[in-house]
C-alpha positions in Angstrom: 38.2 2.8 -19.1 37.2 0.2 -16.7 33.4 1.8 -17.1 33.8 1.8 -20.7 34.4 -1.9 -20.7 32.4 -3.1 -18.1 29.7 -1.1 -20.3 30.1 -3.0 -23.5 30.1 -6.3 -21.6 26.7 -5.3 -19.9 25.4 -3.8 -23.1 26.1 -6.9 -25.0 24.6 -9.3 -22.3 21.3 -6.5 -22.4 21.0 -7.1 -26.3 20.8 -11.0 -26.3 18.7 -10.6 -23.0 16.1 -8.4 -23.6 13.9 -10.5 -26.1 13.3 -12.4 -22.5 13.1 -9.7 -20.4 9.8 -9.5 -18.5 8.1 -7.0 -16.8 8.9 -6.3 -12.9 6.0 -7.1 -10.9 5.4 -3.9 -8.5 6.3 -5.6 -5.2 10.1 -6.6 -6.6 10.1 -2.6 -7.9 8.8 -1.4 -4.5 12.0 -3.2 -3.3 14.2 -2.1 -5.7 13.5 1.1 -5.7 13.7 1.3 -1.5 17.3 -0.9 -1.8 18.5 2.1 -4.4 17.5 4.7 -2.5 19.2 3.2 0.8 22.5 2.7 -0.5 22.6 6.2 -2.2 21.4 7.8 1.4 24.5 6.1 2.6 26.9 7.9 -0.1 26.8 5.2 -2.6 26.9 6.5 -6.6 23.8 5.6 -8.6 25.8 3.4 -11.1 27.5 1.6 -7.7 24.1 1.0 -6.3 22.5 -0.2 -9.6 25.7 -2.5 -9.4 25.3 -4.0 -6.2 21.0 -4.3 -7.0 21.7 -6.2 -9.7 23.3 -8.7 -7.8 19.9 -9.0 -5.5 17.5 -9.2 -8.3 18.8 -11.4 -10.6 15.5 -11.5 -12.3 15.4 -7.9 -13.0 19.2 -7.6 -14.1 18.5 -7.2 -17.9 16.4 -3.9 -17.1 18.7 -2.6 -14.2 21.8 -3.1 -16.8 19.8 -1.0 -19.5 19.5 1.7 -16.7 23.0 1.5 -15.5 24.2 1.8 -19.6 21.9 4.8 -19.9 23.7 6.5 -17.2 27.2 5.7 -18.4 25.9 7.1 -21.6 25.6 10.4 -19.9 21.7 10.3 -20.0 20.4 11.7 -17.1 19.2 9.3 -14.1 15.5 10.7 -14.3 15.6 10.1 -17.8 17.2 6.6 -17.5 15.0 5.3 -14.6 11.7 6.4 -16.3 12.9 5.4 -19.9 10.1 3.6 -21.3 8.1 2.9 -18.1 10.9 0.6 -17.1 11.4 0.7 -13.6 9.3 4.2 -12.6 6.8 5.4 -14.8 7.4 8.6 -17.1 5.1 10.6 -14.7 8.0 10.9 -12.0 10.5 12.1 -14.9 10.1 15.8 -13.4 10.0 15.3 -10.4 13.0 12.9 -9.9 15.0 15.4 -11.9 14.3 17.8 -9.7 15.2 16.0 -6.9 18.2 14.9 -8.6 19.5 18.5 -8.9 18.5 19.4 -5.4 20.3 16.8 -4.1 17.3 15.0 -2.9 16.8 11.8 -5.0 16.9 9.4 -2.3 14.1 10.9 -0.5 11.9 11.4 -4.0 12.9 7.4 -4.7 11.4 6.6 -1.0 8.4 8.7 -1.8 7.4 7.2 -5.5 8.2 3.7 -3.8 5.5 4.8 -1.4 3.3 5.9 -4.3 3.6 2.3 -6.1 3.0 0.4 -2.9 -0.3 2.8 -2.3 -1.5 1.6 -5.8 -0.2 -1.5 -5.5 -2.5 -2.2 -2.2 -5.3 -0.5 -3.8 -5.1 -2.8 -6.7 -4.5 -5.8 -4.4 -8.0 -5.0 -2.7 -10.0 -5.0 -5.6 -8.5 -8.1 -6.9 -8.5 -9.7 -4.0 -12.3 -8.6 -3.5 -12.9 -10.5 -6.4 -11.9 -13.7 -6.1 -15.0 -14.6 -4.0 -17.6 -13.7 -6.9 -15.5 -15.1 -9.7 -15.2 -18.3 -7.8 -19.5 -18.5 -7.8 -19.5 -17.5 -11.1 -17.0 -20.0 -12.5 -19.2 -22.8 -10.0 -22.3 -21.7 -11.2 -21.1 -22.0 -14.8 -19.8 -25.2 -14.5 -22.8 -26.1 -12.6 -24.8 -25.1 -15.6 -22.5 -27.0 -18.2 -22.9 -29.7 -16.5 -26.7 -30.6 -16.2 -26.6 -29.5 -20.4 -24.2 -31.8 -21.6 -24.6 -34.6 -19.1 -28.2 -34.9 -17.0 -30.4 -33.1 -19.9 -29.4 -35.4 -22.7 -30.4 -38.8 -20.0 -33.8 -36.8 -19.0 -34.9 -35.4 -22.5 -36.1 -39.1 -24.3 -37.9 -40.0 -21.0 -39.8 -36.9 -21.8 -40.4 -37.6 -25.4 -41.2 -41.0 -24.9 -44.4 -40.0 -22.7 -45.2 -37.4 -25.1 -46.6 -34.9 -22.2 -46.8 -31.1 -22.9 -43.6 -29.8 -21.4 -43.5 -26.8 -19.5 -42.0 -23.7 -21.2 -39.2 -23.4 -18.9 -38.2 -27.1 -19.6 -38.6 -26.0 -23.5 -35.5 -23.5 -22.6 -33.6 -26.3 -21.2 -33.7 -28.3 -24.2 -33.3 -25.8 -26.2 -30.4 -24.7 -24.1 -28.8 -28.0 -24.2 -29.1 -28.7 -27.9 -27.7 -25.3 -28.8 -24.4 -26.4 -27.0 -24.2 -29.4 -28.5 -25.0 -28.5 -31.9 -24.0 -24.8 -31.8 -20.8 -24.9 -29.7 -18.7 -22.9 -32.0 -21.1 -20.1 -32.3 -21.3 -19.6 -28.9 -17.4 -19.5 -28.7 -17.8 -16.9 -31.5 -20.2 -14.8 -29.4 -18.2 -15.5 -26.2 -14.7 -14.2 -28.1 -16.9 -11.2 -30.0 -18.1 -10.3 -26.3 -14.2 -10.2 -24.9 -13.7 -8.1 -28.1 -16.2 -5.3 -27.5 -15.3 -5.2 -23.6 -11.8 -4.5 -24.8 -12.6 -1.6 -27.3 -15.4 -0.6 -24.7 -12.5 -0.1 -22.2 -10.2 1.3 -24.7 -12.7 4.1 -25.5 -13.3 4.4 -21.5 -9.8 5.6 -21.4 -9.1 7.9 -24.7 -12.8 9.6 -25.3 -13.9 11.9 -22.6 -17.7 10.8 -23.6 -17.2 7.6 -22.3 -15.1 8.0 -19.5 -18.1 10.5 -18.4 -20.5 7.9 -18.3 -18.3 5.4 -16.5 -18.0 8.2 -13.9 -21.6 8.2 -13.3 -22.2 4.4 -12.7 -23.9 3.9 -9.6 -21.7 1.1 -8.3 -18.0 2.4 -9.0 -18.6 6.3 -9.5 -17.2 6.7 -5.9 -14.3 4.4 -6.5 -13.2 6.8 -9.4 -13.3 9.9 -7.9 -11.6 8.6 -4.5 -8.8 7.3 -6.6 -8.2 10.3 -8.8 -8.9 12.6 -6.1 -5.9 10.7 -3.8 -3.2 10.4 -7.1 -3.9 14.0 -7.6 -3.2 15.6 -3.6 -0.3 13.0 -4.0 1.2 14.5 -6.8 0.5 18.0 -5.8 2.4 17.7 -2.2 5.1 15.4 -3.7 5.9 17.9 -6.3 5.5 20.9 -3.9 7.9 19.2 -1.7 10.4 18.7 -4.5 10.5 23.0 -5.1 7.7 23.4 -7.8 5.3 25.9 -7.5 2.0 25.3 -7.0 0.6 25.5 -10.6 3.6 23.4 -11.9 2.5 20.9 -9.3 -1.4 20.9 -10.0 -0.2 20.8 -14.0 2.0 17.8 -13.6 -0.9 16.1 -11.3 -3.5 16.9 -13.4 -1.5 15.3 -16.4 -0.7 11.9 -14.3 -4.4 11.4 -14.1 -5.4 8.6 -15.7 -9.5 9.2 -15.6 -9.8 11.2 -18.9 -12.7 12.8 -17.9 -11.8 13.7 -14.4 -7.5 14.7 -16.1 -9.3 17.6 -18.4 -11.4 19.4 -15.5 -8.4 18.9 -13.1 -6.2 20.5 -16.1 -8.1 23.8 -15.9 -6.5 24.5 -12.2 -3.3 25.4 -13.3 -4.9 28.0 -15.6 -6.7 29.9 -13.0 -3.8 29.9 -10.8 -1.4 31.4 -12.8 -4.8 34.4 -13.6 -4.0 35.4 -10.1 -6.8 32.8 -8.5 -6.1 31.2 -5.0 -6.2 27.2 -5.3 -9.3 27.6 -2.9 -11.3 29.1 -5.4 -10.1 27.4 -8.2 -10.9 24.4 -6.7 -14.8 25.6 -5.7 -15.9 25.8 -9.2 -15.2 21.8 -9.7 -18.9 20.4 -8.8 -17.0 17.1 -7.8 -14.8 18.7 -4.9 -16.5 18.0 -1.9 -17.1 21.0 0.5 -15.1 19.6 3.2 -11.8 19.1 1.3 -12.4 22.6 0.3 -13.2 23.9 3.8 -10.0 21.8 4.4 -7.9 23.5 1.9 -9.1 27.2 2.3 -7.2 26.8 6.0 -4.5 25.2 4.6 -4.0 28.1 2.4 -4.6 30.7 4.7 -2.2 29.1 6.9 0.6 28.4 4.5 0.5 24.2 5.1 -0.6 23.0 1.5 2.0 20.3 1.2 0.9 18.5 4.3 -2.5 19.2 4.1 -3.2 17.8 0.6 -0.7 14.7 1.9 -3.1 14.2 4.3 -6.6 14.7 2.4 -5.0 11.7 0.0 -4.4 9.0 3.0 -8.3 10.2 3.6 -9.3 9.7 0.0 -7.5 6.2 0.3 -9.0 5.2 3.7 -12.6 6.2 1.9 -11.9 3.7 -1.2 -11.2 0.9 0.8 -14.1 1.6 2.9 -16.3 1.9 -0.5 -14.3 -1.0 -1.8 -15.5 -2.9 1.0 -19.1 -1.7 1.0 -20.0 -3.0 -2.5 -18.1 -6.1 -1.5 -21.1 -6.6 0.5 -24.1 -5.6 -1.7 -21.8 -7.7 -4.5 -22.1 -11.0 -2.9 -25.3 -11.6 -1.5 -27.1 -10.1 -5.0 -24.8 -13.0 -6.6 -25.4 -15.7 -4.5 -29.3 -14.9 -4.7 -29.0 -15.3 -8.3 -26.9 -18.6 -8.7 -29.3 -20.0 -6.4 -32.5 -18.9 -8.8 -30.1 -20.4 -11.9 -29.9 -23.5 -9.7 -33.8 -23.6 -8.9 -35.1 -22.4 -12.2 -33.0 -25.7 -13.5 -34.5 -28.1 -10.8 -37.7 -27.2 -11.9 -37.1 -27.8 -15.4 -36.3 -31.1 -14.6 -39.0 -32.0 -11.6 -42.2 -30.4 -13.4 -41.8 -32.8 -16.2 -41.7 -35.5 -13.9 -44.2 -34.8 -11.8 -46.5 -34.7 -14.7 -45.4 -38.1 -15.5 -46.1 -39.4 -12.5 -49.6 -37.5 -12.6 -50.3 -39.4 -16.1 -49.4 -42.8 -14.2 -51.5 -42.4 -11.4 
């Protein structure tokens, strides 16, 4: 009875609350998710601890109420924890129910925390490795925006008023400066079609295999991809091995968690040619994208019986080489960018001094 209630007075709170509710930021669910898992280690029910994490993180209270009702519902707590994406995403359903019926959850809970901090890091690099370019870009912008509305309009009637031939690159600058002034909302037009076509462009990236093929074979991030979806899938596979699924289960449920579409449907065919009566070893071979030193790797692992730690330790290898290729186009990134804020900056100066040296030219 005292569930019951304590329930409907948390259900109620949840329906007035969740208009507001806002999405966890992956660091506070890293946390949750480790808090949860220590106190069930330490005998603890999952409503009990769900309780007593709710009164750590009051920001995330509305969404660890909805779990704790879902549970007092009789859902399942795979089922309640990955509801919607709310907490852990619907790719750990299995393989926290499992774990949940081998008596394991706390260690599967410690392991997908692990997962989400992994992603979360990697994520963190590449933002991080962006703020330096962004920042030149936004200066050089601003930079430009500023000689067209404020030194261009002061230099222009000089110009006229000597009525010289003006170079052609000065011509731009005029033209350049009266387009923004007289054209502004056009440009915003273009600038907000551009943001549109980069959001279907990346929308098609993700749900048509033609396009996620190409993106696959761009020079600069073609490595990045198949580093990343190389490491999420090993992951998977030895998580889900360790949990008690069989190997083609496991390479299924990986292959399904990828989210390179291109990369999810050749990974897909594995599970196939296992269950034929293939070894993973030679499954693996006939991918072109499998190096020959993970499969040298694997073949021992095979032969050996250690697949579960072996493919652990091919993804912490496959993380180490994205951050190392992460950092390596870092580098080829910022020198090409400075080298061309610099020619923006020049080409400007130019437009500016070539006129005037004419001028003086004419006076002398």
């Amino acid at each position: 009875m005292w569930k019951i209630r304590k329930f409907r007075k948390r259900r109620e709170k949840g329906l007035l609350e969740i208009f507001k509710s806002k999405k966890i930021r992956d660091s506070e669910k890293i946390a949750i998710i480790r808090q949860i898992s220590s106190l069930i280690k330490s005998g603890i029910s999952v409503p009990e601890a769900l309780t007593i994490t709710t009164e750590s993180f009051k920001n995330s209270n509305v969404i660890l109420n909805q779990i704790y009702n879902n549970i007092i519902l009789g859902k399942n707590i795979s089922e309640s924890f990955t509801e919607k994406d709310i907490l852990i995403s619907r790719k750990w359903k299995d393989f926290l129910y499992t774990s949940e019926l081998s008596g394991s959850l706390s260690s599967a809970m410690d392991a997908i925390a692990s997962d989400i901090e992994r992603v979360n890091f990697i994520k963190n690099k590449i933002l991080s490795a962006s703020y330096y370019p962004v920042f030149i870009s936004l200066m050089a912008l601003g930079a430009v925006i500023f000689i067209l509305y404020y030194v261009v309009p002061i230099i222009v009637p000089i110009f006229e008023g000597m009525k010289i031939s003006l170079p052609l690159i000065t011509k731009i600058l005029i033209f350049m400066n009266k387009s923004l002034i007289n054209y502004w909302y056009i440009l915003l037009l273009i600038l907000a079609f551009l943001i549109v076509i980069i959001i279907k462009i990346k929308t098609l990236i993700k749900n048509t295999e033609w396009f996620s093929e190409k993106t696959n074979k761009l020079f600069i991030i073609k490595d990045l991809i198949l580093s990343y979806s190389l490491s999420n899938y090993y992951k998977i596979i030895s998580l889900m091995i360790s949990a008690g699924y069989s190997l083609p289960d496991s390479c299924r449920y990986a292959s399904e968690s990828c989210q390179n579409l291109w990369y999810k449907n050749r990974l897909s065919v594995i599970t196939d040619k296992l269950k034929s009566g293939q070894s993973f070893l030679n499954s693996l071979r006939e991918l072109d994208f499998i190096s020959n030193i993970d499969l040298g790797i694997i073949g021992v692992a095979e032969r050996i019986g250690s697949i579960e730690e072996t493919l652990r330790e091919l993804s912490l290898k496959h993380d180490k080489n994205l951050d190392i290729k992460i950092n390596k186009i870092i580098s080829i990134i910022e020198p090409v960018l400075l080298l061309l804020v610099a020619s923006l900056i020049m080409c400007m100066a130019m437009a500016v001094l070539l006129p005037m040296y004419k001028i003086m030219n004419s006076i002398h």
